[in-house]
N, C-alpha and C positions, 0 to 999 in steps of 0.2 A: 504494500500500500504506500503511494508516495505522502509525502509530507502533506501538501493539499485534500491528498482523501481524507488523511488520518485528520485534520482541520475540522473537515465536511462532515465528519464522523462524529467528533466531539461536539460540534456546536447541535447536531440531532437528537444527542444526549440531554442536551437541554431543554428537549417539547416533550410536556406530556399529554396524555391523553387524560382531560379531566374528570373520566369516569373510574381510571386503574391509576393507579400513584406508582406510574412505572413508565419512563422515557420511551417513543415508539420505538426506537432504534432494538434498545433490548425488549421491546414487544414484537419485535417480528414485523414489524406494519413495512418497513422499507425493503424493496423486495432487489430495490439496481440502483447501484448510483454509476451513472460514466459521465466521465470528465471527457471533453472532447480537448482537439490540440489546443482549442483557443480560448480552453478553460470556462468553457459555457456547460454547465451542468446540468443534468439529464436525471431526476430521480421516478421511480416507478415506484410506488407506494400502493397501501390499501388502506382501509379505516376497519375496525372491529367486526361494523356490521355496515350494511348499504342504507339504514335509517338511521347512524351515528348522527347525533345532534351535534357534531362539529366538522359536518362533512363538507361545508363551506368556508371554513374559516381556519380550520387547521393545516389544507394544506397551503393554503396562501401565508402561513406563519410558519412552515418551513421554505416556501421558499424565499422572503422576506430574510428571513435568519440566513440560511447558505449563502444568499445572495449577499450578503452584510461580511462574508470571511473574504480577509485580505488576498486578491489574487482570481478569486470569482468573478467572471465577468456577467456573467446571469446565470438564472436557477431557475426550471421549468419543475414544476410536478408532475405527473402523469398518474391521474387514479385507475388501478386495476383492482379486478375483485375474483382475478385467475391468474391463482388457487384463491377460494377463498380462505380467508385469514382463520386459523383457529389456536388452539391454546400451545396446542406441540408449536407454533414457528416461536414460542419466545423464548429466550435466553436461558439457560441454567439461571443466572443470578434474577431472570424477572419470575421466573418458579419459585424459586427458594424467598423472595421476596414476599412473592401473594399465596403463600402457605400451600404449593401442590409440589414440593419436594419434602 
C-alpha cells in the first residue's frame, strides 16, 4: 500500500456509521479504493442496508474527507450493494468490538 492509500485509509477510519460505533473501513462497507496516476480516487463502497438512513449523506462525507488528504486530487464514491454487505465483511477488531467474537 503506498503512503497515499495508507493516508486514504486512515482518514476512513474516521467515518462512522451512526447506527454501529464502528469506522466503515473496519465495517466492511469499503469494498475498492484505486488511486489513478493522477491521484483522483475511485472508492466502491456499500451502506448496511439499501434503507440506511444515511445513504445520502454519508457517502458525500467520505468523499468530502478523502478529498481533504494532502495529495488527492478528487474522490468519487460509487454505491454498490454486490455483494451485499453482511456481518462476516467486518474486521476481527469490528467483531471483537460489537461483542460476536
Amino acid at each position: 500500500m503506498s503512503d497515499l492509500e495508507d493516508r486514504i485509509v486512515q482518514i476512513m477510519k474516521t467515518i462512522y456509521d451512526p447506527e454501529i460505533p464502528v469506522d466503515i473501513f473496519e465495517l466492511g462497507l469499503i469494498y475498492e479504493v484505486k488511486v489513478e496516476e493522477d491521484n483522483q480516487v475511485f472508492i466502491d463502497m456499500t451502506l448496511t442496508s439499501p434503507n440506511c438512513p444515511v445513504a445520502e449523506s454519508l457517502p458525500k462525507e467520505v468523499e468530502d474527507k478523502v478529498a481533504s488528504v494532502d495529495g488527492v486530487t478528487s474522490a468519487k464514491v460509487n454505491i454498490v450493494f454486490d455483494p451485499p454487505w453482511d456481518k462476516d465483511m467486518m474486521s476481527e477488531e469490528a467483531k471483537l468490538e460489537l461483542g460476536f467474537l
